[in-house]
LUMPA-81494 format. One record per residue (C-alpha): residue number from 1; residue in three letters; chain; x, y, z. Coordinates in nm, 2 decimals. Layout:
residues N
GULUM  lumse  drenvex  sevex      c1      c2      c3
GULUM    NUM      Ala      A       X       Y       Z
...
This chain:
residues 409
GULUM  lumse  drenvex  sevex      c1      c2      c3
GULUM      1      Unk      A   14.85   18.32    8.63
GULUM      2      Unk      A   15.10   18.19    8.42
GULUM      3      Unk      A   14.96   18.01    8.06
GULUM      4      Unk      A   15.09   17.67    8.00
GULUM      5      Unk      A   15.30   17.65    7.68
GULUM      6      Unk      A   15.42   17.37    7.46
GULUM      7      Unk      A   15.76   17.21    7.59
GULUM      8      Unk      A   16.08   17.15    7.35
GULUM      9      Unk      A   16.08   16.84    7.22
GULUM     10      Unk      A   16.39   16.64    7.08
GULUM     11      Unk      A   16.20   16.51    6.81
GULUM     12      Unk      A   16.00   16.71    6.53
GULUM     13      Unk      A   15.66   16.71    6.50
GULUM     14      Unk      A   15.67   16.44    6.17
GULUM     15      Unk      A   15.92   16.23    6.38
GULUM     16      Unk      A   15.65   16.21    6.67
GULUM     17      Unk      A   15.39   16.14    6.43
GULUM     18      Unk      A   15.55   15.86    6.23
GULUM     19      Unk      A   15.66   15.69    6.57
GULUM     20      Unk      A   15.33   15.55    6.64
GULUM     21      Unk      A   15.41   15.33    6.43
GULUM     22      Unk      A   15.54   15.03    6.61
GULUM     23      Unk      A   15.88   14.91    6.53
GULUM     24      Unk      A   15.92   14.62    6.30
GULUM     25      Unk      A   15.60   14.63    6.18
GULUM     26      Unk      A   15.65   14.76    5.84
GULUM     27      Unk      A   15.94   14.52    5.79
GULUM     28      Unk      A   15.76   14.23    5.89
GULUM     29      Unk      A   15.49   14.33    5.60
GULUM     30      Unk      A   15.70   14.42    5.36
GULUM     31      Unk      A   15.91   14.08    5.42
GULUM     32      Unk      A   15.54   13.91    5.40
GULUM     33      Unk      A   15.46   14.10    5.07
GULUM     34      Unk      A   15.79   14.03    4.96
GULUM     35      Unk      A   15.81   14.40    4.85
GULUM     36      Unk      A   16.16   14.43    5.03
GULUM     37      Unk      A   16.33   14.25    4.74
GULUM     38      Unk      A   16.59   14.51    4.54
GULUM     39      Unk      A   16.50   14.84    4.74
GULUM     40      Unk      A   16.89   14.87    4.83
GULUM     41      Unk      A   16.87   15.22    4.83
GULUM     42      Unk      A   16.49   15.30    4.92
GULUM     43      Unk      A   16.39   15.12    5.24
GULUM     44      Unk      A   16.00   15.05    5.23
GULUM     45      Unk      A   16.02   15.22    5.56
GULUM     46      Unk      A   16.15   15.55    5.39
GULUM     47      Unk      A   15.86   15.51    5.11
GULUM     48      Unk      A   15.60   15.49    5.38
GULUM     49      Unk      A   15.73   15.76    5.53
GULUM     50      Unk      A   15.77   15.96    5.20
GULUM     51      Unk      A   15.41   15.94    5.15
GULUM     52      Unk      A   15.31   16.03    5.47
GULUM     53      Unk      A   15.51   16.34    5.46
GULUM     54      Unk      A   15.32   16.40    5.07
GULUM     55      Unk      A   14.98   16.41    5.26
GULUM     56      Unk      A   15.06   16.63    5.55
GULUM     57      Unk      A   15.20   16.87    5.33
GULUM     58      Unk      A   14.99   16.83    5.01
GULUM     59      Unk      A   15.29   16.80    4.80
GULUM     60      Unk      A   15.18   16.82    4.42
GULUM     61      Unk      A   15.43   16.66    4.25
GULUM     62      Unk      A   15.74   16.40    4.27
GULUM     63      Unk      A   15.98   16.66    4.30
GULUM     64      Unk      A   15.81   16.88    4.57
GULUM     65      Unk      A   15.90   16.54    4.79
GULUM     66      Unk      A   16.21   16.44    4.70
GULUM     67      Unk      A   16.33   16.80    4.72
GULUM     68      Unk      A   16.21   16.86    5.08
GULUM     69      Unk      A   16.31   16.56    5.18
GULUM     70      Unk      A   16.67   16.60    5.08
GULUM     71      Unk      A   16.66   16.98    5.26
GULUM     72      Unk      A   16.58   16.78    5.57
GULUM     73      Unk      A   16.78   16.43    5.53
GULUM     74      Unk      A   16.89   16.47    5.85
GULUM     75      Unk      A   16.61   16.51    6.06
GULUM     76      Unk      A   16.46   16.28    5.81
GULUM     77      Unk      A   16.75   16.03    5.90
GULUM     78      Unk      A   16.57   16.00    6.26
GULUM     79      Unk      A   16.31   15.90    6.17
GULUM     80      Unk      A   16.42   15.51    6.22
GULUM     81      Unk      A   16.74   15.57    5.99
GULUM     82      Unk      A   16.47   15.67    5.68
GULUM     83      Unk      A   16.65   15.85    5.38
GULUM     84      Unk      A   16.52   16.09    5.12
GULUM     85      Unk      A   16.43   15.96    4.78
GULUM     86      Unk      A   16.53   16.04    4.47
GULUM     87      Unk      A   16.30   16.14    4.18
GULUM     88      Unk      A   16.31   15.80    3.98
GULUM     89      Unk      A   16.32   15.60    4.29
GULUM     90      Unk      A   15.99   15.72    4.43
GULUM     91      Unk      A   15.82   15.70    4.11
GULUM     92      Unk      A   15.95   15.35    4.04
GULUM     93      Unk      A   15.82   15.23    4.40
GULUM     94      Unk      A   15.52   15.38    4.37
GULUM     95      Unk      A   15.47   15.16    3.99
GULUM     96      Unk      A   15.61   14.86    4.09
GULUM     97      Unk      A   15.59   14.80    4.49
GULUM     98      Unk      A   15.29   14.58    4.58
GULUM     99      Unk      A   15.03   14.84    4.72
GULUM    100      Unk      A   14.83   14.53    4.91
GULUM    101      Unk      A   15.14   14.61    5.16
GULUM    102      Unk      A   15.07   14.94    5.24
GULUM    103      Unk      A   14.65   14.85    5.29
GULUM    104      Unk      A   14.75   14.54    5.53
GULUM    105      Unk      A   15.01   14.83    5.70
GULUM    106      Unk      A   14.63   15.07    5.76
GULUM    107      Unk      A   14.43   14.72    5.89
GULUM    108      Unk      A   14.73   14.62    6.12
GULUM    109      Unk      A   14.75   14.98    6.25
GULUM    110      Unk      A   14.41   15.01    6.31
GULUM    111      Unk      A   14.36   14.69    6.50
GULUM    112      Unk      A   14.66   14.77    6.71
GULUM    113      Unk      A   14.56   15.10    6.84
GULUM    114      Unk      A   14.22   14.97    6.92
GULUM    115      Unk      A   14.39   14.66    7.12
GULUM    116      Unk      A   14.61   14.87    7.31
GULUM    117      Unk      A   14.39   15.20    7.34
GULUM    118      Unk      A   14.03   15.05    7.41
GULUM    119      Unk      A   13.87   15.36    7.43
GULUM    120      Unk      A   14.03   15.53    7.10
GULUM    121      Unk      A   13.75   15.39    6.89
GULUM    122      Unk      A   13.41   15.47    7.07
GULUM    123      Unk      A   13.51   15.85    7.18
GULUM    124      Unk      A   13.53   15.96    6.82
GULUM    125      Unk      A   13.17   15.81    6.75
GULUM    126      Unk      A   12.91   16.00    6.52
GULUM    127      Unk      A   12.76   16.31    6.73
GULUM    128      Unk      A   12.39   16.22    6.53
GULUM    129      Unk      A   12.38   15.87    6.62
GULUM    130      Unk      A   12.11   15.72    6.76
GULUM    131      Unk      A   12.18   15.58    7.14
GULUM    132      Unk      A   11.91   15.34    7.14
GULUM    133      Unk      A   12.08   15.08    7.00
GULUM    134      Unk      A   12.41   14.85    7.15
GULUM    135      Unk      A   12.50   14.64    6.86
GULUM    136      Unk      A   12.76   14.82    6.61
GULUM    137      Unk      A   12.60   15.01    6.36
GULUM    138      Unk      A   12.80   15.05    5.97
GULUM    139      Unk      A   12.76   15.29    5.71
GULUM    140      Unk      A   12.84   15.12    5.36
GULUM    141      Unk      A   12.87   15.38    5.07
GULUM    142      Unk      A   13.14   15.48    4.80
GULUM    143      Unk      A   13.30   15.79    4.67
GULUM    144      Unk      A   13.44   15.86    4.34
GULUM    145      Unk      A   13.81   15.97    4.34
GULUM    146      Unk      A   13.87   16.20    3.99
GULUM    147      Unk      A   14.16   16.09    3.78
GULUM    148      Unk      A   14.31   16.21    3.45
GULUM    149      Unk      A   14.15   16.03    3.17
GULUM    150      Unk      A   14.45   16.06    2.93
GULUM    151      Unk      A   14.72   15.88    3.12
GULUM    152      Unk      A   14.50   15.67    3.28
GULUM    153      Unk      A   14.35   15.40    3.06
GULUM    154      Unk      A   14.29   15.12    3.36
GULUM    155      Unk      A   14.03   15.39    3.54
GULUM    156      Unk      A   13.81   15.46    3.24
GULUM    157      Unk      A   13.49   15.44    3.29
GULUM    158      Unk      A   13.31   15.69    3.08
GULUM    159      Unk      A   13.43   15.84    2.77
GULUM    160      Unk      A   13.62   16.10    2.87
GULUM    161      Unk      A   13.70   16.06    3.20
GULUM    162      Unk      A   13.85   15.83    3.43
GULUM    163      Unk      A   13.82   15.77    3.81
GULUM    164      Unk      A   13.92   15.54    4.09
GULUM    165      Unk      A   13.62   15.46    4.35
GULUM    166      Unk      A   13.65   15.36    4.71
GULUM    167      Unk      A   13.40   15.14    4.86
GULUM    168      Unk      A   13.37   15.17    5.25
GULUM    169      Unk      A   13.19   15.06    5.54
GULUM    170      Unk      A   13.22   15.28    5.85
GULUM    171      Unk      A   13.20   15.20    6.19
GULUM    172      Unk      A   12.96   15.49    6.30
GULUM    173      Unk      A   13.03   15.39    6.68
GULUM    174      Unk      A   13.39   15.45    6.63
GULUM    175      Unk      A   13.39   15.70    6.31
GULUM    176      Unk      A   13.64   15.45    6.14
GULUM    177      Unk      A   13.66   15.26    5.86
GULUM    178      Unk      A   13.59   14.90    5.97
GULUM    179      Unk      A   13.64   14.76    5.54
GULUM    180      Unk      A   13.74   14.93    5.22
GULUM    181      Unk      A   13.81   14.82    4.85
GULUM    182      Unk      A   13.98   15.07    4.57
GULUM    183      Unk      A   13.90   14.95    4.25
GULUM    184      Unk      A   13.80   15.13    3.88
GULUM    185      Unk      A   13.57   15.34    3.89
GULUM    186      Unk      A   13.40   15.16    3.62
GULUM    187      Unk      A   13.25   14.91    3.86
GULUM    188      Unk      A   12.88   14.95    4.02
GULUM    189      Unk      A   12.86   14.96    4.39
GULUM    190      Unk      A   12.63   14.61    4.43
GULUM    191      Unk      A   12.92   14.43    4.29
GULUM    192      Unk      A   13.09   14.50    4.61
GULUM    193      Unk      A   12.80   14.45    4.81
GULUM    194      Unk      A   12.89   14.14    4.96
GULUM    195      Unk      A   13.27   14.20    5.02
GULUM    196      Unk      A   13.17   14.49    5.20
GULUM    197      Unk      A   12.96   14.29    5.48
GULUM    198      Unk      A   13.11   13.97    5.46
GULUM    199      Unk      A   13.24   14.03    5.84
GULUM    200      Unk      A   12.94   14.13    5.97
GULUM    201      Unk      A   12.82   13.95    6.29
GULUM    202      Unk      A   12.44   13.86    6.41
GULUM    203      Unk      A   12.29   14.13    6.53
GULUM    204      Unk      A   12.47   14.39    6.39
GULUM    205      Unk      A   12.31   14.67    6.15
GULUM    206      Unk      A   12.40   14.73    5.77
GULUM    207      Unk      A   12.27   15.11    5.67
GULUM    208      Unk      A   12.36   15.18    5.27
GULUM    209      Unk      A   12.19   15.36    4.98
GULUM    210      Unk      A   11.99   15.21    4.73
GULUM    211      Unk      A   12.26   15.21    4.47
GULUM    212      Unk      A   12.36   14.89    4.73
GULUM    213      Unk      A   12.01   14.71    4.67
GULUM    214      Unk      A   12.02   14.35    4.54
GULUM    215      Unk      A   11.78   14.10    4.71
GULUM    216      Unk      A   11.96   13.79    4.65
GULUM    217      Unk      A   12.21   14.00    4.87
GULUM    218      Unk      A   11.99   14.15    5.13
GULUM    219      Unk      A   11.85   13.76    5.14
GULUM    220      Unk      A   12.20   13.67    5.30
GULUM    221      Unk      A   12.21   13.94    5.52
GULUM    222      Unk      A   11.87   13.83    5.66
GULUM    223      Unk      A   12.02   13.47    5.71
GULUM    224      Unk      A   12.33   13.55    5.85
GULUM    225      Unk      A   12.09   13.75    6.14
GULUM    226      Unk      A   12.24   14.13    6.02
GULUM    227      Unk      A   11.96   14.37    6.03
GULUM    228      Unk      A   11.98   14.64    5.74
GULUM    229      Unk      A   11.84   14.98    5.64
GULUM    230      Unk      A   11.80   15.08    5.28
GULUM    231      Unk      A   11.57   15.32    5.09
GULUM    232      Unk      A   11.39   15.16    4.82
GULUM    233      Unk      A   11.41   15.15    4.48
GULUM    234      Unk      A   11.10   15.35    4.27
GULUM    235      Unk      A   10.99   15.09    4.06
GULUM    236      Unk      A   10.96   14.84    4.37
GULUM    237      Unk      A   10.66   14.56    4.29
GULUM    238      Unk      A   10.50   14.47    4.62
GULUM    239      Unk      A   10.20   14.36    4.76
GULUM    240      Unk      A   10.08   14.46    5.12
GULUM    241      Unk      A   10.06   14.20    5.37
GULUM    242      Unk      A    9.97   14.42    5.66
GULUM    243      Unk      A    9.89   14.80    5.77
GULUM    244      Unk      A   10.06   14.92    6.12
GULUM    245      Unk      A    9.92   15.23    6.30
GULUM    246      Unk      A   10.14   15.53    6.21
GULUM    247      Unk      A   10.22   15.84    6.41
GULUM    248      Unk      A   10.39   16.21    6.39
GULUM    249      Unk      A   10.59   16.20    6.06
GULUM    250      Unk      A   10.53   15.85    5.96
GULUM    251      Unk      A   10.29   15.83    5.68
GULUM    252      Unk      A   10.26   15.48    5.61
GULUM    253      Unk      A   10.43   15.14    5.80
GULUM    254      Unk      A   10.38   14.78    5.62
GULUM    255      Unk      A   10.47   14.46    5.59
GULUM    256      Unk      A   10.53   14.38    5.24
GULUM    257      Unk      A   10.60   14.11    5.03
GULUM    258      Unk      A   10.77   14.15    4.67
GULUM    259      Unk      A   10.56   14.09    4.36
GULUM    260      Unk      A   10.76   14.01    4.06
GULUM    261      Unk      A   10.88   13.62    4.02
GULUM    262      Unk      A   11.25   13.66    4.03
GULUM    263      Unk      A   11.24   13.94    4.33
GULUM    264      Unk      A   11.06   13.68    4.50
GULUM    265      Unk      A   11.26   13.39    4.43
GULUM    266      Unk      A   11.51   13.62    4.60
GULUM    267      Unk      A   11.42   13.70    4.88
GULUM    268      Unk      A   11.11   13.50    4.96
GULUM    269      Unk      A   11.04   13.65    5.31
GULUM    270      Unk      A   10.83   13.98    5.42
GULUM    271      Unk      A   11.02   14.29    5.44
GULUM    272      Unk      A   10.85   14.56    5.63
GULUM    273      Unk      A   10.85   14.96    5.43
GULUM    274      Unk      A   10.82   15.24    5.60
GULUM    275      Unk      A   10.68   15.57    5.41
GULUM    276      Unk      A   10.87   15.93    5.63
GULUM    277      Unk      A   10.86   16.29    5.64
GULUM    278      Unk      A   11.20   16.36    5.66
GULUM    279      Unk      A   11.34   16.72    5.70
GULUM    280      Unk      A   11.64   16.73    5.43
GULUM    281      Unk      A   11.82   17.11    5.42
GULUM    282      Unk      A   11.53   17.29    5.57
GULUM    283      Unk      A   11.26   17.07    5.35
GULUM    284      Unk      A   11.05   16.78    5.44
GULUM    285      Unk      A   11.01   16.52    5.18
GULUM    286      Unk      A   10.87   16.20    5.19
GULUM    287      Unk      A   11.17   15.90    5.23
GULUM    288      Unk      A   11.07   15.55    5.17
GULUM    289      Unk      A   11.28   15.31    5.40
GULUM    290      Unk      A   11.28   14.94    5.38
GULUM    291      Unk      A   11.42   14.68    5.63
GULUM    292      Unk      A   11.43   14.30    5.75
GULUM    293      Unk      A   11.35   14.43    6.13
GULUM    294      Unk      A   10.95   14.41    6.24
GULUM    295      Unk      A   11.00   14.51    6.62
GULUM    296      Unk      A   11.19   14.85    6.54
GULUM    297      Unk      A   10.94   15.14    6.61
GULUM    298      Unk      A   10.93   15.32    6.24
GULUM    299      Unk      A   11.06   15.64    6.35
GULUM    300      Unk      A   11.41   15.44    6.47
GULUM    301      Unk      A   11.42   15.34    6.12
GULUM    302      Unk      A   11.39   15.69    6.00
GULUM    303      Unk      A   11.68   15.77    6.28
GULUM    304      Unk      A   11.89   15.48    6.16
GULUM    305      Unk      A   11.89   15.57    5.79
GULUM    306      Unk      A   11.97   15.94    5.89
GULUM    307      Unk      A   12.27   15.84    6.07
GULUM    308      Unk      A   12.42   15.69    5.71
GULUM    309      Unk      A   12.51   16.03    5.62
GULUM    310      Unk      A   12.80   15.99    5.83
GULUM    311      Unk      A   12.97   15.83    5.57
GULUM    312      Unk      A   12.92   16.13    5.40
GULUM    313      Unk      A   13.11   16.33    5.64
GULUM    314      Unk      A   13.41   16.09    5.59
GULUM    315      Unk      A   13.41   16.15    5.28
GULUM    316      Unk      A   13.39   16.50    5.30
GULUM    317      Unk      A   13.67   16.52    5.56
GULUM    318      Unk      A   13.92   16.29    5.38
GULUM    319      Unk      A   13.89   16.46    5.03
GULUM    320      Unk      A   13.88   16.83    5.19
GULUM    321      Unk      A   14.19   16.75    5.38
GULUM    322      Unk      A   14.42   16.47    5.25
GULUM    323      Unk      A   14.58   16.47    4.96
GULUM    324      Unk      A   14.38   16.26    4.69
GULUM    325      Unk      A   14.33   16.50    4.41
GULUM    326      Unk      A   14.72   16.55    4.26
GULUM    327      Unk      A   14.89   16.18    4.26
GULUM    328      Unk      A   15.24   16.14    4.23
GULUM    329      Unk      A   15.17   15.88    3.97
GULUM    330      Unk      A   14.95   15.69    3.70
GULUM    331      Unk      A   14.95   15.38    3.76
GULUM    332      Unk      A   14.67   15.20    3.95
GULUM    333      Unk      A   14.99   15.09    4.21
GULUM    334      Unk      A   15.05   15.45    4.27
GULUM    335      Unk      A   14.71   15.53    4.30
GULUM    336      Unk      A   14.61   15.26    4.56
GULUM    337      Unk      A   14.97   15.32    4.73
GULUM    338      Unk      A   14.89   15.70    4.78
GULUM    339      Unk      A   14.49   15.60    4.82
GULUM    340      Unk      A   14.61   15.40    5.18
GULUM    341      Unk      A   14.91   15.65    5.34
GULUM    342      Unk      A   14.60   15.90    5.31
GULUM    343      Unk      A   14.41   15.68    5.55
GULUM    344      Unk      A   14.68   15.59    5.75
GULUM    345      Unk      A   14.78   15.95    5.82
GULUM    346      Unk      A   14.43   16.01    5.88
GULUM    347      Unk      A   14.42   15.72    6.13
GULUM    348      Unk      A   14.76   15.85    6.30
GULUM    349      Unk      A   14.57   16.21    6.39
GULUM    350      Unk      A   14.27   16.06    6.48
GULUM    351      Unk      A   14.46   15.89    6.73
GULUM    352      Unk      A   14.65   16.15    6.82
GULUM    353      Unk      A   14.37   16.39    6.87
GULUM    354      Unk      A   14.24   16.13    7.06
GULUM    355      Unk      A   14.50   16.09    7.30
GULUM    356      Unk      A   14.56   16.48    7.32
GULUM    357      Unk      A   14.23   16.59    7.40
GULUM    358      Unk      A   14.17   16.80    7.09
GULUM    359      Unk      A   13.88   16.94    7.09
GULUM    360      Unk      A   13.84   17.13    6.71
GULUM    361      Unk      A   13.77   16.97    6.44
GULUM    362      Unk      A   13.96   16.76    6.21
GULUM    363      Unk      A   14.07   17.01    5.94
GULUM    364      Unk      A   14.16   17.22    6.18
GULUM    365      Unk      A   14.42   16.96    6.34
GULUM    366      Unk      A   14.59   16.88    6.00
GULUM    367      Unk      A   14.65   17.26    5.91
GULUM    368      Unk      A   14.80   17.30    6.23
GULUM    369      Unk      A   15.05   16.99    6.22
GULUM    370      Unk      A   15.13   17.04    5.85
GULUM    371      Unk      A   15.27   17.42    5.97
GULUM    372      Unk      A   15.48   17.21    6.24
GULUM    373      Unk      A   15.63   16.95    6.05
GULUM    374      Unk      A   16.01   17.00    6.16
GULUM    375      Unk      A   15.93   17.22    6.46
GULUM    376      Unk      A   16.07   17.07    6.79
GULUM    377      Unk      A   15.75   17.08    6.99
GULUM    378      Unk      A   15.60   16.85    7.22
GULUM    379      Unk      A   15.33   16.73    6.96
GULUM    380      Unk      A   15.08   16.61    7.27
GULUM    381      Unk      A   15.14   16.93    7.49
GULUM    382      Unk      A   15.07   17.14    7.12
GULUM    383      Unk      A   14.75   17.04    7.09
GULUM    384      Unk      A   14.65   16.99    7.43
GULUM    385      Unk      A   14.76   17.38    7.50
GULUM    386      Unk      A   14.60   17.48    7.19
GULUM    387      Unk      A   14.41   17.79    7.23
GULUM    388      Unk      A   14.47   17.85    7.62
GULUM    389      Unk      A   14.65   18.13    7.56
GULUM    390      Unk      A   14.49   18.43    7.70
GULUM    391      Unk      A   14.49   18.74    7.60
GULUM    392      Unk      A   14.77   19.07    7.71
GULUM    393      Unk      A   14.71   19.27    7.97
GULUM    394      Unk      A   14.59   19.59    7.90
GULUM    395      Unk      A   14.50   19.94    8.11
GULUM    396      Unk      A   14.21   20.02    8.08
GULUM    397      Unk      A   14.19   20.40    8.10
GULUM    398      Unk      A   13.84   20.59    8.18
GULUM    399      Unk      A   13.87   20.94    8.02
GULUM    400      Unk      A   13.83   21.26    8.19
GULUM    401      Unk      A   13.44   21.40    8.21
GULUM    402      Unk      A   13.43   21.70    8.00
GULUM    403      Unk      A   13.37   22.02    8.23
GULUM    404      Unk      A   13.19   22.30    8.12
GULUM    405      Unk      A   13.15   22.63    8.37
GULUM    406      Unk      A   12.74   22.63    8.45
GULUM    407      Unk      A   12.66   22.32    8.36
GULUM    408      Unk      A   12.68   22.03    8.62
GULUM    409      Unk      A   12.89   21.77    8.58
C-alpha cells in the first residue's frame, strides 16, 4: 500500500505558521499602543515577524536575522507584504517600541484560538493531573531568565549578576499560561503574589511553592472562595485544634491555627496541615502541605501539590527549546519584546500540534519546523504524516543448508 506523503504547498512553512495570526490584529494593537508612529520603513508587522523567525531558528545575534531575512525578502514579502530589517532598524525597535504591544498581541492570541477552537485548550492538559476535580486548577511559580550583568544594569540583582524573572500561573487543564509578569530579577516572588491570582474565580484552586506564602495574601484567597495548596514554611508557629485519622502515607492531618500575633491577625481562621510521605526521584520524604480546604481527603492534597510540578515542565520546555538565552538586545524593551514572541511562537505550535494530531513531544515539533522554514510543504499534512513512512522492501533470502556426504541433512 502506497504511504501518504506531505503535499506541495504554495506557501512555506514560516508563512503557514505566521498566518494564524488573524489579519488586522497586530495593526489594531499597534495603532492602540501607538507604537506604529515613525516605523516608515519597519512595519510592526515585519518586527513581529522578525522575532518569530529569531526563535524558530535560534538566531544568536542581530545580524544572523537581518541577514537571512534579506536572502529570503521575497518569500519574506508574502508573508502579508513583511520586509527584512536592517541591522539598526531591528535593534532600534527592539529599544524603543512599546513591548506591552507585543504581551497584549500573546493574550489576544491566546483568547482567540480558545474562542474559535474550544477544544485546543483542554487536549493539551497535564498527563499527572488529578481527575477528581472539575474546577480549573493553576500552577503559580517563577523562573529566572540569566542576563549579562555588565550591559545590563536595570536586571541587577546580586553583585555580579543580572537576571530577568518571569512570574506565571499555568492553566494545568489546558497546559497554558493563563497570567505572566516579566520584571527584574531583583524582585521576590510574594510581591507578585496577588497580581498573579487577581482573576481567580470561586471555586477554583491556587497550587504554588512556599516562596509564594504570605497570610495576609492567602487571607484574600480564602475570602474570595479560591482554594489553595502550599507547602509550609519551617519555622511555622501553630497550635493544634484537632487530630484527623490518617492512613497509607499520611503521617499526620490537622486543623491548625497560627500562634504568633501578627500571623494571626492575618489570617485569623483555621487552616488545616497535612504531614506526607512523598516519593521524590526514587526517595520518600516527608512533605508538609497546608490548605484552606477541610473536606479534601489528605491524600488529594498530596496529589494536588504534585501536579504543581507542571509548571516545572513549562519551564523546562520553553528554555530547552525557545530562544531565551542569546538576546538580540540590552535593554529591558528588548528583553521583554523577545521574552513574549517566544511565547507566542510557542502558543502558534501548540496550536498547531493541536490541530495536526502530533503526537511527539514538543521539542521534537520545533526541531522539525525550524529545518522547514522555507520549504513548500503542507505544514498540517507534515506533521500529521510524520513518521508513517514505512520501511523498503527487502528479499529476504534463506541460505543454502550446508551438505556434507554421510552426514544427514
Amino acid at each position: 500500500m502506497k504511504q501518504p506523503k506531505p503535499t506541495k504547498h504554495s506557501n512555506v512553512v514560516f508563512n503557514q505558521l505566521c498566518k494564524l495570526i488573524p489579519v488586522g490584529m497586530v495593526r489594531n494593537l499597534a495603532s492602540e499602543y501607538g507604537v506604529d508612529k515613525k516605523c516608515r520603513t519597519f512595519s510592526v508587522w515585519s518586527h513581529v515577524v522578525s522575532l518569530l523567525y529569531a526563535q524558530l531558528t535560534h538566531s544568536i545575534g542581530l545580524n544572523d536575522v537581518c541577514d537571512a531575512l534579506r536572502h529570503h525578502s521575497a518569500k519574506l514579502f508574502a508573508i502579508r507584504g513583511a520586509t527584512p530589517p536592517s541591522r539598526n532598524g531591528l535593534s532600534n525597535a527592539n529599544k524603543t517600541r512599546d513591548a506591552d504591544m507585543m504581551e497584549a498581541l500573546f493574550w489576544k492570541m491566546l483568547t482567540h484560538l480558545q474562542h474559535q477552537f474550544p477544544q485546543f485548550g483542554p487536549a493539551g492538559s497535564y498527563s499527572k493531573l488529578p481527575r477528581r476535580f472539575k474546577k480549573a486548577i493553576y500552577s503559580i511559580d517563577s523562573s529566572t531568565i540569566t542576563l549579562v550583568a555588565n550591559c545590563m544594569d536595570w536586571a541587577k540583582h546580586r553583585r555580579r549578576k543580572a537576571a530577568a524573572k518571569l512570574h506565571l500561573r499555568l492553566n494545568l487543564q489546558t497546559f497554558l499560561p493563563s497570567f505572566a509578569v516579566i520584571e527584574e530579577g531583583s524582585h521576590h516572588d510574594s510581591s507578585r503574589m496577588m497580581a498573579l491570582c487577581a482573576g481567580l474565580q470561586a471555586g477554583e484552586i491556587a497550587v504554588f511553592d512556599k516562596a509564594y506564602v504570605h497570610f495576609k495574601h492567602l487571607f484574600s484567597l480564602t475570602e474570595m472562595g479560591v482554594f489553595w495548596v502550599t507547602r509550609a514554611k519551617d519555622n511555622m508557629c501553630y497550635h493544634v485544634c484537632k487530630k484527623r485519622q490518617v492512613s497509607g502515607s499520611i503521617v499526620r492531618d490537622d486543623e491548625i491555627t497560627l500562634k504568633t500575633k501578627s500571623s494571626k491577625e492575618h489570617y485569623p481562621q483555621r487552616m488545616r496541615r497535612v504531614v506526607a510521605r512523598v516519593e521524590v526521584n526514587g526517595k520518600f520524604v516527608e512533605m508538609v502541605f497546608i490548605t484552606n480546604n477541610m473536606d479534601w481527603a489528605a491524600s488529594s492534597i498530596c496529589d494536588l501539590y504534585q501536579s504543581r510540578w507542571a509548571i516545572e515542565v513549562f519551564f523546562k520546555q520553553i528554555k530547552q527549546t525557545l530562544q531565551i538565552c542569546d538576546f538580540l538586545g540590552h535593554s529591558k524593551q528588548a528583553i521583554r519584546w523577545q521574552l513574549w514572541s517566544a511565547l507566542l511562537l510557542y502558543l502558534l505550535l501548540r496550536f498547531q500540534a493541536w490541530s495536526s494530531d502530533w503526537p511527539h513531544s514538543f521539542a521534537r515539533l520545533f526541531t522539525m519546523i525550524r529545518g522547514l522554514v522555507w520549504d513548500r510543504f503542507d505544514l498540517s499534512d507534515t506533521l500529521r504524516f510524520y513518521g508513517t513512512a514505512g520501511d523498503r522492501w527487502r528479499m529476504c533470502i534463506q541460505p543454502q543448508t550446508a551438505y556434507l556426504p554421510g552426514f544427514a541433512p
